[in-house]
Structure formats: C-alpha cells, structure tokens
N, CA, C and O of each residue as an XYZ file, in Angstrom:
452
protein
N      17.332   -122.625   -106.968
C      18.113   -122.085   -105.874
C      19.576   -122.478   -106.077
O      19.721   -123.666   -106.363
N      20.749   -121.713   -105.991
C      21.842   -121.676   -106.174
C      22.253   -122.342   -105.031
O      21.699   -122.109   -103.956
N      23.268   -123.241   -105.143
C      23.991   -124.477   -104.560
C      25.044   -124.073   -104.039
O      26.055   -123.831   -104.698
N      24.947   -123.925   -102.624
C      26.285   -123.337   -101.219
C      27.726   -123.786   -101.771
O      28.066   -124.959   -101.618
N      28.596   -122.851   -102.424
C      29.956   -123.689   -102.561
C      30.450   -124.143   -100.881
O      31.402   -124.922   -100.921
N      30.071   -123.867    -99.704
C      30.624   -124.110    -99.016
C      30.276   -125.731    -98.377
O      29.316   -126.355    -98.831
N      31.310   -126.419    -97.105
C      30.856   -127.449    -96.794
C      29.850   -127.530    -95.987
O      29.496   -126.430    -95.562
N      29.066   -128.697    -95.497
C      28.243   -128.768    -94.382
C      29.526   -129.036    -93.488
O      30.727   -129.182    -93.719
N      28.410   -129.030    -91.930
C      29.270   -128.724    -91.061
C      29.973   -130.063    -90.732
O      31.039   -129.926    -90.133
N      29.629   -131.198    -90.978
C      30.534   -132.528    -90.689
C      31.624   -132.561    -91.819
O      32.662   -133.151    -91.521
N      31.562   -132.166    -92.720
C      32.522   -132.302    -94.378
C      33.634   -131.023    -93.124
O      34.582   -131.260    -92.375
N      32.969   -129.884    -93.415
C      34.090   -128.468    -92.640
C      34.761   -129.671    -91.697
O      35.473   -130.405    -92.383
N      34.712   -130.020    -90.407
C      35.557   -130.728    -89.193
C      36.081   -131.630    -89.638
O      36.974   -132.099    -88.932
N      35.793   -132.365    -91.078
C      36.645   -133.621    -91.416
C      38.233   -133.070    -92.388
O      39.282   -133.701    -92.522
N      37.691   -131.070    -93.173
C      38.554   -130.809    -94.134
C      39.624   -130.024    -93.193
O      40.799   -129.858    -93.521
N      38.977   -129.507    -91.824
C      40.009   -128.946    -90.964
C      41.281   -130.119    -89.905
O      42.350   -129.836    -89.364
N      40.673   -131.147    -89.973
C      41.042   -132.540    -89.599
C      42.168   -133.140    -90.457
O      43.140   -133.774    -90.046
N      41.824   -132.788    -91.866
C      42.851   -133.251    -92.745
C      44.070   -132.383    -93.729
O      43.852   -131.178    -93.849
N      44.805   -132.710    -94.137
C      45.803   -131.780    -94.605
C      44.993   -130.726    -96.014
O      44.193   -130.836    -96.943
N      45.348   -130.325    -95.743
C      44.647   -128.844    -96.807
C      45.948   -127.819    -97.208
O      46.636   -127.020    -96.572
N      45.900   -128.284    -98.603
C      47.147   -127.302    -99.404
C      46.619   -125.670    -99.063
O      45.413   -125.436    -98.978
N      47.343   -124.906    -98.934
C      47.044   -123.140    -98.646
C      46.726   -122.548    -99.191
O      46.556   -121.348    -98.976
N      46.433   -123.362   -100.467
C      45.691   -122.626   -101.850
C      44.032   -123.362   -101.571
O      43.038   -122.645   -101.685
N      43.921   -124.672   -101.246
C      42.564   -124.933   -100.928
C      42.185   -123.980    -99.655
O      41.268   -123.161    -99.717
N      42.851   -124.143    -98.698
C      42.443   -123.702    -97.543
C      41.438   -122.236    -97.576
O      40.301   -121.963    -97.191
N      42.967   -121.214    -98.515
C      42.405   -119.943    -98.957
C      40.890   -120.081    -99.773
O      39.976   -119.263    -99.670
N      40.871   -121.166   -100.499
C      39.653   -121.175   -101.635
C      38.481   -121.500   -100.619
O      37.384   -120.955   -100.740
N      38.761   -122.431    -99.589
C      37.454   -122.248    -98.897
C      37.325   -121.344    -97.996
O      36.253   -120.747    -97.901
N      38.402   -121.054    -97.142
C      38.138   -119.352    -96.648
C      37.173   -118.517    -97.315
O      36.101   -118.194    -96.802
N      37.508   -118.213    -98.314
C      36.758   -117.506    -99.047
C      35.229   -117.577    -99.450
O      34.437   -116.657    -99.247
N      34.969   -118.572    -99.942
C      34.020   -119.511    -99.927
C      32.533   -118.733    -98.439
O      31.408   -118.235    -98.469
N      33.364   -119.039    -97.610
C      32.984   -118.423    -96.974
C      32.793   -117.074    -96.188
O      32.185   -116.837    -95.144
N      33.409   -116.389    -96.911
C      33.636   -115.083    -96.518
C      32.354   -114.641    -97.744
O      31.539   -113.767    -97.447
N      32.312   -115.153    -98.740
C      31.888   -114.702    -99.952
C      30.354   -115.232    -99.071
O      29.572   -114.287    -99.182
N      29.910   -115.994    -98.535
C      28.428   -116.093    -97.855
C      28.813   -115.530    -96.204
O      28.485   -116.192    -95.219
N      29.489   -114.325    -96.115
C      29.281   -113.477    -95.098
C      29.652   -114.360    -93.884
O      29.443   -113.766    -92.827
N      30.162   -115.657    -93.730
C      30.042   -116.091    -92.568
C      31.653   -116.536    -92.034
O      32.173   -117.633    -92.239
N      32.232   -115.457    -91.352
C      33.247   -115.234    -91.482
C      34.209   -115.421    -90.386
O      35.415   -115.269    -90.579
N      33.581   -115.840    -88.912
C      34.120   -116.912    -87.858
C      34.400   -118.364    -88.648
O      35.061   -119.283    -88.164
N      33.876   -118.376    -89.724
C      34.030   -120.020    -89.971
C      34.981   -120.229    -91.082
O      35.243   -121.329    -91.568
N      35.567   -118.899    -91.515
C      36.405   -118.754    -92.393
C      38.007   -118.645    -91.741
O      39.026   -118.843    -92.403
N      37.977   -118.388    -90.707
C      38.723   -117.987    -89.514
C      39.868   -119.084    -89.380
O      40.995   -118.655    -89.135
N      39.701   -120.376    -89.509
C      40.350   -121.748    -89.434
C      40.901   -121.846    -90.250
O      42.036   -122.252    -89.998
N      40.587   -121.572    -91.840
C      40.917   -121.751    -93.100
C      42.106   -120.954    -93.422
O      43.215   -121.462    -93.585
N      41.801   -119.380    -93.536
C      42.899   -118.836    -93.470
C      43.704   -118.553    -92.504
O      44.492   -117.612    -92.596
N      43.619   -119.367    -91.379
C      44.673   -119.745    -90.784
C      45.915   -120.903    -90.855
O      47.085   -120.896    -90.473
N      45.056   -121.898    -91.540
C      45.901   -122.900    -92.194
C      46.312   -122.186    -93.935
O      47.216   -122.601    -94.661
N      45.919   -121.722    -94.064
C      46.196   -121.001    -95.663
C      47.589   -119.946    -95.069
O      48.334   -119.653    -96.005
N      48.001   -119.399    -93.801
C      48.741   -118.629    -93.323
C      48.538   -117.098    -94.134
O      49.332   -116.478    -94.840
N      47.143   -116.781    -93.720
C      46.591   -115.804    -94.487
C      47.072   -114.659    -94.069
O      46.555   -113.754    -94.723
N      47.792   -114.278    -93.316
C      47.821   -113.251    -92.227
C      47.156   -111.755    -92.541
O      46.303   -111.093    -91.950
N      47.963   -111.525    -93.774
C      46.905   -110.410    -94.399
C      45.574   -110.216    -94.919
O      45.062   -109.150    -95.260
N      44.917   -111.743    -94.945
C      43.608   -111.547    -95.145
C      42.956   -111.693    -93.661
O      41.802   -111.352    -93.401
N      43.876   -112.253    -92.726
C      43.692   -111.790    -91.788
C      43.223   -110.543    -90.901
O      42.205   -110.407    -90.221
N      44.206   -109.752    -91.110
C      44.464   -108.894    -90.859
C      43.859   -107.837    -91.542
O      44.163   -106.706    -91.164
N      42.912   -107.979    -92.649
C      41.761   -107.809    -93.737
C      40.788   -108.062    -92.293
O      40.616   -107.150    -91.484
N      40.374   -109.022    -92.171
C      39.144   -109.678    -91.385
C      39.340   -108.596    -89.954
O      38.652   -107.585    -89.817
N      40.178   -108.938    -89.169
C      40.466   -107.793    -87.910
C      39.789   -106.187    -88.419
O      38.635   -105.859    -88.143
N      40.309   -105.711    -88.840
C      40.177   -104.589    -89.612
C      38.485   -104.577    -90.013
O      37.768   -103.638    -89.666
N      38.126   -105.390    -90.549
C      36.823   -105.507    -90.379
C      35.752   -105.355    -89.546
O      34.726   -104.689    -89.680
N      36.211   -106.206    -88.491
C      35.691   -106.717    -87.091
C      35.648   -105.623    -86.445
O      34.549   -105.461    -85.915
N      36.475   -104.693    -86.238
C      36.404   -103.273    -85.535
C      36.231   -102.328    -86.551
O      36.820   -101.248    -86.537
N      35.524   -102.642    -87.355
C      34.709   -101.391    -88.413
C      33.013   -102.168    -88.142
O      32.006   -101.478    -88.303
N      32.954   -103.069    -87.887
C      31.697   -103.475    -87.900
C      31.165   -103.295    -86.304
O      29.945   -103.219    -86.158
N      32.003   -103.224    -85.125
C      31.809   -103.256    -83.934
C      31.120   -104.642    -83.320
O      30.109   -104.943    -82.685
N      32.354   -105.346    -83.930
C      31.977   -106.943    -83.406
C      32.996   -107.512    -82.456
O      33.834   -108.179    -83.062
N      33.160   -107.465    -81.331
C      33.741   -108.067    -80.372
C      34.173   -109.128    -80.849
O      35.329   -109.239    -81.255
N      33.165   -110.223    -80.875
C      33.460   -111.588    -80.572
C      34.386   -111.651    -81.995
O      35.538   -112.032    -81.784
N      34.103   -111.376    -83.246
C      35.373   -111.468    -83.981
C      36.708   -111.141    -83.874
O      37.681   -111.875    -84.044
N      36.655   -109.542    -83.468
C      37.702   -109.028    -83.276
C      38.685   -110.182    -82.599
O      39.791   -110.452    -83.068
N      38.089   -110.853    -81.368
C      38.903   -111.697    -80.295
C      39.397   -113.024    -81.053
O      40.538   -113.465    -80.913
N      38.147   -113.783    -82.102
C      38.848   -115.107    -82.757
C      39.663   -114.694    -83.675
O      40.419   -115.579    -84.074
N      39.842   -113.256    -84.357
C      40.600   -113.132    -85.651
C      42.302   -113.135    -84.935
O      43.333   -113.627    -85.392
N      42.070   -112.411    -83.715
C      43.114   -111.575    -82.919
C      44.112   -113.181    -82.359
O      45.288   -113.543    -82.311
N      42.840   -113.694    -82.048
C      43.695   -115.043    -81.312
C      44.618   -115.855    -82.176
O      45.562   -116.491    -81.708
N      44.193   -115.796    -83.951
C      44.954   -116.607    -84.311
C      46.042   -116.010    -85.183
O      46.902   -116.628    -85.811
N      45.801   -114.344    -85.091
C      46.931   -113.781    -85.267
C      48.301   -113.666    -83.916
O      49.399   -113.133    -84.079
N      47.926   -114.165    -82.964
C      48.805   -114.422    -81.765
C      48.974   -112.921    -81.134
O      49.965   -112.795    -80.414
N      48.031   -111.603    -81.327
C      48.170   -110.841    -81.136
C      46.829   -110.143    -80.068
O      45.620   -110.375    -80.033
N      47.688   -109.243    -79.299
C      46.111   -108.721    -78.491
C      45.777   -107.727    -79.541
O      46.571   -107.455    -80.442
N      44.348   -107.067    -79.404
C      43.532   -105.962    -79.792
C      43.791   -104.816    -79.023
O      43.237   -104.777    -77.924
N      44.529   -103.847    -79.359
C      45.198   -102.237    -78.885
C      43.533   -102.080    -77.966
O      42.540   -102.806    -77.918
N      43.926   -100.645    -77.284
C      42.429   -100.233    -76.193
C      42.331    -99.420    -77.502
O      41.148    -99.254    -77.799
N      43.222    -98.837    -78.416
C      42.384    -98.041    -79.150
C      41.342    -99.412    -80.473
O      40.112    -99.353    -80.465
N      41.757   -100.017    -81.022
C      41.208   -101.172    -81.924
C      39.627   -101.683    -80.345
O      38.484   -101.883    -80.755
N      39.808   -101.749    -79.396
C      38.940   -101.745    -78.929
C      37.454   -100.949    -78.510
O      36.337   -101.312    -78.143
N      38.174    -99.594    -78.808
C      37.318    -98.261    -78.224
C      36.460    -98.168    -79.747
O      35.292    -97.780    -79.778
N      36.974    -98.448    -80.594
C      36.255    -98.035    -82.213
C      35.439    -99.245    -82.557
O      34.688    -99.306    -83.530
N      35.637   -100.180    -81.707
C      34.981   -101.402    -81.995
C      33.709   -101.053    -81.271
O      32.539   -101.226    -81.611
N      34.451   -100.290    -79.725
C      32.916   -100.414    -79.330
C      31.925    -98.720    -79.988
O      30.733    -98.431    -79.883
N      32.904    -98.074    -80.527
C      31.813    -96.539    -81.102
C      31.103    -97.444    -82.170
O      29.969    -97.151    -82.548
N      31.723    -98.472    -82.628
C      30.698    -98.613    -84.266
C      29.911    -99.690    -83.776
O      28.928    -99.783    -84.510
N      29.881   -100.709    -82.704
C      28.677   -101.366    -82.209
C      27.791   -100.422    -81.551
O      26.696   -100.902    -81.258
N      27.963    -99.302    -81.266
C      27.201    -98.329    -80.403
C      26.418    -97.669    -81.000
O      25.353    -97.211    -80.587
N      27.000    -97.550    -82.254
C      26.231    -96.786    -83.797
C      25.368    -97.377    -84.223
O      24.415    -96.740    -84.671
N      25.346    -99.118    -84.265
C      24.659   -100.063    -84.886
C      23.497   -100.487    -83.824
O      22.749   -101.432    -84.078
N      23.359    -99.533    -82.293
C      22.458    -99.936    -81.666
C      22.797   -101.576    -80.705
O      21.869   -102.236    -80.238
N      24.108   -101.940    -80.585
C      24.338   -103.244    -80.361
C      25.142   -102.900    -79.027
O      26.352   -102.942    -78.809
N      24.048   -102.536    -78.188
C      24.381   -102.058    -76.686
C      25.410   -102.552    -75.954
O      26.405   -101.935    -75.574
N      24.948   -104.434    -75.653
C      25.957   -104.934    -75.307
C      27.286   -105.449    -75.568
O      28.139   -105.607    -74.694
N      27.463   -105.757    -77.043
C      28.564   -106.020    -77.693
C      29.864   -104.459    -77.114
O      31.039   -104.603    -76.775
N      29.005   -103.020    -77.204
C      29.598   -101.667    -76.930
C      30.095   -102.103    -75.693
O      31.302   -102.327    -75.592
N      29.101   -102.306    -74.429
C      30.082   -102.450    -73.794
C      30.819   -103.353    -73.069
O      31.082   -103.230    -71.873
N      31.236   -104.477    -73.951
C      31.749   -105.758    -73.805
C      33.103   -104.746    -74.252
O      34.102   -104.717    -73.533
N      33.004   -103.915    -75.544
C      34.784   -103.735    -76.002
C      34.731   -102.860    -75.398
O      35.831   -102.494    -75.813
N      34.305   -101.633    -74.343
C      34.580   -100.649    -73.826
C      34.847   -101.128    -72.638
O      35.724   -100.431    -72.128
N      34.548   -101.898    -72.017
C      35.229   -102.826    -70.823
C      36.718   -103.608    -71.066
O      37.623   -103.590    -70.231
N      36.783   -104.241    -72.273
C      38.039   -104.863    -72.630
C      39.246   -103.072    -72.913
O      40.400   -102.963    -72.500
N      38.457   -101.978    -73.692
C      39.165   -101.277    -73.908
C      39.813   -100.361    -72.395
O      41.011   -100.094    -72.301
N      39.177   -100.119    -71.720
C      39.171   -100.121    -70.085
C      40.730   -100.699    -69.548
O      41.704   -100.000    -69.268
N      40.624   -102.205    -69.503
C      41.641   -102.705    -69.005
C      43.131   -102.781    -69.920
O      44.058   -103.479    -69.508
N      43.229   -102.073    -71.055
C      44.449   -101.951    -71.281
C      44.794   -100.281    -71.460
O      45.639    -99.764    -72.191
N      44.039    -99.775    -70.727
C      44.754    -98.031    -69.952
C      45.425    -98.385    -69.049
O      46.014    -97.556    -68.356
C-alpha cells in the first residue's frame, strides 16, 4: 500500500502553527489536493499566497456544487461569492442529486438580489 505524502492530523496543526516557506506550503497544498481533500488544502495555499490556485479551487467548488467550499475558499480570498457563482453552485449540486447543499446556495443566492 502506497504511503500518504500528506501529514496526520497533529503533524498538519503543528506545520500550520509554524513558519512554512510558500514553496513548502504550496508543496503540501498540493499534497493534498492530489488525495482530493481539498478544505484541508485551503490553509496551505493560503499561507503559500496562492490566490490563483485559489481561485483554481473556487472555480471548482461551484462546478462541483459544493457550498461549504465555495464559502472556506471565498473566506480566505477576502471575497463574497456573486448570486450568480451561487445559483450554478446550486444547478450543479442539484444535478448531483445533493438536495440540500442546492438549496443552501439557492438561499445564499436569494439574498444577494
């Protein structure tokens, strides 16, 4: 069985705890993006000042119709999510059968008409 480049979860809170050059940061971002798990990559390239892989990840998040990303990617880009970035978030959770996530962003998309 092939061996997780990524950390466990006490190593992750001790490497976000400590100074991390933007070239490591990015390398474990990735790390984890590369095992799909991509809220936890979220910290990393934020200290990496990823913005465009950022902004990669957003872009994602409302192609996949995932709320709860859309909101952590959005938060640490210091930016809100448009009603339209919201409305497509919720057609492609709606596509994927993911009822409530649909209308979690069709409610958020709601309040910025």
């Amino acid at each position: 069985m092939a061996r997780s480049k990524i950390p466990d979860p006490l190593k992750r809170r001790h490497l976000l705890e400590e100074e991390l050059s933007p070239a490591r940061a990015l390398a474990l971002a990735e790390a984890y993006l590369d095992e799909d798990r991509p809220s936890e990559a979220i910290p990393f390239l934020a200290r990496a000042e990823a913005s465009d892989r950022l902004a990669a990840l957003r872009d994602q998040a409302v192609d996949a119709g995932d709320p709860f990303l859309l909101r952590r990617v959005c938060e640490v880009l210091d930016e809100e999510p448009s009603a339209d970035q919201w409305r497509r978030t919720a057609a492609a959770a709606r596509a994927a059968g993911r009822d409530v996530q649909a209308q979690d962003a069709e409610r958020q998309a709601s309040l910025r008409d």
